[in-house]
N, C-alpha and C positions, 0 to 999 in steps of 0.2 A: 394843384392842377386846376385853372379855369375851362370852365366848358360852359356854353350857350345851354340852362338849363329853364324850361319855362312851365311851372305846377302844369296840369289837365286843364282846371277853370280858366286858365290864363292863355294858356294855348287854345283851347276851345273860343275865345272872344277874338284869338290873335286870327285865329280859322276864318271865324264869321266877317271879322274887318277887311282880309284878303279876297274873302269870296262878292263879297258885299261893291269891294273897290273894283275889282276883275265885273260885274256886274254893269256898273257903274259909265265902264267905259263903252259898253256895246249898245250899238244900236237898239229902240225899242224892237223885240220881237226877234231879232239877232241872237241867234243861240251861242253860247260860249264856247269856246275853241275845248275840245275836251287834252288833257294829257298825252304826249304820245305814248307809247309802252315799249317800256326799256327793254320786257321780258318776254317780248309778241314768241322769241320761239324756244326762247330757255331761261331759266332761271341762273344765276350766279351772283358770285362775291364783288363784279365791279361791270358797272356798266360805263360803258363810252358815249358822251354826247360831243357832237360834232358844231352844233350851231346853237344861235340861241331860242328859247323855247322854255316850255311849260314839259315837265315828265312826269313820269309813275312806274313803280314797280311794285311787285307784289311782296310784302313784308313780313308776311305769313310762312316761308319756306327757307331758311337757312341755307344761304348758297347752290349749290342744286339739288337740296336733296336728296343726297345720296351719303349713306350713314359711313361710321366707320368700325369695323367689327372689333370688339371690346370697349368699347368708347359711348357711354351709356347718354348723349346729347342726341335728345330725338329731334326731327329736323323741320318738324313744326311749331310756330309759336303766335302766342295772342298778341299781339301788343297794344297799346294803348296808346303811346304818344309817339311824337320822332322830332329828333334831336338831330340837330349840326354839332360833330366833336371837334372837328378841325376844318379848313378850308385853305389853301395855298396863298390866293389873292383875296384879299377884303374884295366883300360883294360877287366873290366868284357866283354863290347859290345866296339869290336876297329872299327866296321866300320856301318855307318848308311846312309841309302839315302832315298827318294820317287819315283818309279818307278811309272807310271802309275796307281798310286791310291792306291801303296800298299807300305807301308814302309818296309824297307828291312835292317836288320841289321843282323852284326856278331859277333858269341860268339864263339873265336878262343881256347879259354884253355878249354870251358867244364867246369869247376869252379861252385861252389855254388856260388851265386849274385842275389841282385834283381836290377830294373834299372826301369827309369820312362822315357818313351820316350812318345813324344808329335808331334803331326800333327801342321804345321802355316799356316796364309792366308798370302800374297806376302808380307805384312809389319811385318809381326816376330810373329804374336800374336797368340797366343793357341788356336786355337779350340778343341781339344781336347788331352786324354794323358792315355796311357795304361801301365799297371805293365807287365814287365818282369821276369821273377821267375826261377831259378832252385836250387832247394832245396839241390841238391846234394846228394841229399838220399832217397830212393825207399818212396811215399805213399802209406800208409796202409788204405786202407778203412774197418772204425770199425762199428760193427753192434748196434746198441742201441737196449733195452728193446723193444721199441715202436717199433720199424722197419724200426728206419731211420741211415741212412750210414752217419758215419763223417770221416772228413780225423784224421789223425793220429796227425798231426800236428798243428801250427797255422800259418794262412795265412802269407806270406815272410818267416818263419822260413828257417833257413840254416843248421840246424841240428835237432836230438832229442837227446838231452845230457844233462839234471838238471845241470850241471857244466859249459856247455857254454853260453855264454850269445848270442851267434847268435841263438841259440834255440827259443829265445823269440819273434820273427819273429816282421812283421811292427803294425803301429796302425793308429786309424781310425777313425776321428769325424763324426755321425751320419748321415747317409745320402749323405757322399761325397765316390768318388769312387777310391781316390787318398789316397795313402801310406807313412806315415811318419816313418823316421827310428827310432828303439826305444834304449833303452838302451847299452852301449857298455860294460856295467860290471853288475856281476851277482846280485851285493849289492847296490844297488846307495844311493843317498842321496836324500832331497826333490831339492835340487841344480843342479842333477845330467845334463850334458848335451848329447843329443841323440849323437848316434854313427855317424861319420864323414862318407860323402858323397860327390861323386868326378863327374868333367864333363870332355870330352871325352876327355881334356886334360890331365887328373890327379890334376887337382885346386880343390880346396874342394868348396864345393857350401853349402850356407847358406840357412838353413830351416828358414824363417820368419814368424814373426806373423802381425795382423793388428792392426790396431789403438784401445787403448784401453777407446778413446774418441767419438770414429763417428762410424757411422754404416752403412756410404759409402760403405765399402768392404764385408755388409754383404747380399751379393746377392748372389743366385746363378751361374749368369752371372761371376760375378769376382772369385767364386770358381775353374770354369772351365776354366779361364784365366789365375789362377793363382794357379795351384797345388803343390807348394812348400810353400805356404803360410799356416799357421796355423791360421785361424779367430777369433777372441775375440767374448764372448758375453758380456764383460766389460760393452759396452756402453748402455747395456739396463737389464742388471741383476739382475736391481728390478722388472722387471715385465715379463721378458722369458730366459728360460737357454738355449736358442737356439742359434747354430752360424747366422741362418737365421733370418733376420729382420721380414720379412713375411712368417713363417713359411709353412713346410709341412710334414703330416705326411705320404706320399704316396710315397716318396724317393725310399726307398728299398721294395716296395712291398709289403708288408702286411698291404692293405689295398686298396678297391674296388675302384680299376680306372671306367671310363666312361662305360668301355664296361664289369664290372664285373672281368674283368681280377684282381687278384692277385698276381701273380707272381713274377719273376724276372725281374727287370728292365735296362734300360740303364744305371743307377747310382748303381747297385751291384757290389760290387769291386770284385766279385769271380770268376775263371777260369770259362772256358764253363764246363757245365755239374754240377758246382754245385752254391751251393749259401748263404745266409745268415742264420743262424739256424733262429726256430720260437721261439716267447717266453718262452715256455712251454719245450725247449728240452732236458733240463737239470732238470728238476725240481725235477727229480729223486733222485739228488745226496744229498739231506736228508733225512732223514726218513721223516720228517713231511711235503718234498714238500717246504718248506720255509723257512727264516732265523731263524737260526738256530748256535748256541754257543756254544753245547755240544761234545764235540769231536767224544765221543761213537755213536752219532749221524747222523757223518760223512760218506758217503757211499764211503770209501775210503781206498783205498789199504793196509792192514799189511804188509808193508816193511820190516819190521826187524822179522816178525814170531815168536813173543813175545806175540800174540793171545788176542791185544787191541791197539786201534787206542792213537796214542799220538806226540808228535812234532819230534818225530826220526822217524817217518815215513813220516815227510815232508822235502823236499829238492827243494826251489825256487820254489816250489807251490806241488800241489796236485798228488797223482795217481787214480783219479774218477773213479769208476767202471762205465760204460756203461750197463752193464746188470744186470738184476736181479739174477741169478746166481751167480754173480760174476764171470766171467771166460775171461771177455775183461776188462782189464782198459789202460786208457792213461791219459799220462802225462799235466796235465794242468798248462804251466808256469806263475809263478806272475813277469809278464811284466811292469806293473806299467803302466802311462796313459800319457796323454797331459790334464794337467789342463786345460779347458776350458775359462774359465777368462782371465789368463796371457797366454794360447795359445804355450804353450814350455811344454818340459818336467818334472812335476812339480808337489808336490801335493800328489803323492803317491812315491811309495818306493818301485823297480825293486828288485827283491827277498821278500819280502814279502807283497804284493797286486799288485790281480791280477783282472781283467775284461773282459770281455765278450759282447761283443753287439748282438740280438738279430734285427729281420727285423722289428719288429714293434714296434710304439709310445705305451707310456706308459698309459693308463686305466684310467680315473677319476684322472688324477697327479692335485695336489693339484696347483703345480707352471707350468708353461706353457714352452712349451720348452725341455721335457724330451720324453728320451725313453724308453722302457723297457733293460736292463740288462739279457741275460740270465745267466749271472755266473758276482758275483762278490766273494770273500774270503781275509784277510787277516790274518796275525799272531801278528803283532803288528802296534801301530800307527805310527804318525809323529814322535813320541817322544819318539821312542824305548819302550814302554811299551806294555806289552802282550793284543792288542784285538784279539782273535783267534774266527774267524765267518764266516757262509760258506751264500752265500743268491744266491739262483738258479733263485728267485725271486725277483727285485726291480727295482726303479727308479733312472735314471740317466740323468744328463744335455749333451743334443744332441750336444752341441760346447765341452765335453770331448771327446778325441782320444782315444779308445780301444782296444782289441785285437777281433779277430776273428777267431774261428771255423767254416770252411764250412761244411755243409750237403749237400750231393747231391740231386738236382733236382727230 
């Protein structure tokens, strides 16, 4: 796996030649533009810049803060240096350093990109690692039936376009708070592999998986040490679909920590202010609330105003109605997944199946190790034949990478 990795000394000179150039160019007596703050009113796992500019956030606090009960990761940390792991577009983020507790990086073209940048203790090693995001295109927050607010988009999406494949934004094994890149074409294959990701040199840096024999790497511990990895539940797949050896279903919050709390956790991959849909938030987009085969069934956009639901109104996934009325729908892209198992892009099939993860473990699941789904659909299988199925409802193994819909808080 490559990664943009630079000693203290070396960073520390690379620090002083940025500050030194940033200097440099201002007028005498011209004070320097300070960082804007990512985190002026919350802390979390992924901040969004919209334009281009100089930022900061505070690197000292694991996501927001907020622990998870049996889960011994306290949610304060020292760190020393900070590190680009990955990047979307060369040059998305050209300049990174750690100021006094708060990593400080710049995004000089304004550009849609996402980037995974990471805090280290004095020997290189991860403590932690936050998503960087700019969409490049204004979010819509849409109203659901129920009354709850979703973005427009799915989380890392770089566009809203059925024809782009940057549309189909990042994905995301259960319970981790880190972003794998997903498809780089509208139609993949089960072969297909994720779209190419670069370190702050422009080298392309390789998304790995773990051992498809041990279950060494299947910790928590080496998840947050290691966020370019993709974990296997290979080595225990007859008895839990989980990437965690010793599972937990309190990750993402839905489900009562110590002090009753439910909420959103230090392990929610979503901006400040929103967070992971509930099981239930979708359940609308059938008539019958559950899996469901019938097209007529489908609570889903007439695209073509031919006045019946049919496959010329799908393009690389759905248009869901959000309300009962029918008068908001958005586009839900079939992203396709990270096979769980083999840990790579694999399994399903980018333009025709699509997923959804939901914040909480899955109900009475018969196999150990799963979570609930709030949207899975596809239109055909591996084998190019017609399964056309929508399920707002089901179970899914927690070591698959999904996509995600945020709701707000």
């Amino acid at each position: 796996m490559k990664t943009s990795f630079f000693p203290h000394g070396i960073l520390s000179l690379f620090v002083c030649a940025t500050l030194l150039l940033a200097s440099a160019c201002n007028k005498p007596g011209e004070k320097r533009p300070d960082p804007v703050r990512l985190d002026a009113t919350e802390t979390a796992n992924c901040y969004i810049v919209e334009q281009a500019g100089l930022y900061s956030f505070n690197a000292q606090i694991r996501g927001n803060g907020k622990t998870v009960a049996g889960i011994d990761i306290p949610p304060s940390i020292n760190p020393a240096d900070a590190r680009l792991l990955w990047q979307s577009q060369k040059g998305f983020i050209d300049t990174l350093y750690l100021q006094e507790g708060n990593i400080v990086f710049r995004n000089s073209s304004g550009a849609a990109g996402n980037a995974l940048i990471a805090a280290t203790d004095p020997d290189g090693h991860i403590l932690w690692s936050w998503h960087i995001w700019n969409p490049g295109i204004e979010i819509q927050e849409l109203k659901s039936q129920k009354g709850e607010t979703f973005m427009s988009i799915n989380l890392g999406a770089l566009a809203d376009d059925p024809e782009n494949p940057q549309s189909y934004g990042l994905l995301y094994q259960w319970g981790r708070k880190d972003p794998f890149p997903g498809s780089p074409t509208l139609t993949g294959t089960t072969s297909t592999l994720p779209a190419p990701v670069y370190d702050l040199d422009g080298q392309e840096v390789a998304i790995g998986h773990s051992s498809y024999t041990s279950l060494d790497a299947n910790t928590l511990q080496y998840a947050i040490e290691n966020p370019t990895t993709c974990i296997s539940n290979m080595a225990q797949f007859s008895h839990s679909r989980d990437w965690l050896a010793e599972g937990s279903d309190k990750l993402w919050g839905n489900a009562p920590q110590e002090d009753g709390f439910t909420g959103k956790t230090m392990f929610d991959p979503s901006p400040a202010g929103w967070r992971l849909p509930d099981p239930e938030s979708f359940a609308f987009f059938t008539r019958n609330e559950g899996y469901c085969w019938t097209l007529e069934d489908f609570r889903v956009e007439d695209r073509d105003g031919n006045g019946s639901i049919g496959l010329e109104d799908y393009l690389n996934g759905w248009w869901f109605y959000l309300d009962s009325a029918r008068n908001v729908s958005s586009w839900f892209p079939a992203a396709a997944r990270y096979d769980g198992s083999y840990a790579m892009l694999m399994g399903s099939v980018s333009g025709l199946w699509g997923s959804y993860w939901s914040n909480a473990a899955y109900p009475n699941a018969i196999t150990t190790g799963t979570a609930q789904a709030a949207l899975s659909f596809s239109i055909k299988d591996q084998n190019g034949n017609e399964m056309i199925t929508v399920s707002p409802v089901g179970s899914a193994a927690k070591a698959d990478a999904y996509s995600i819909r945020c709701m707000k808080e």
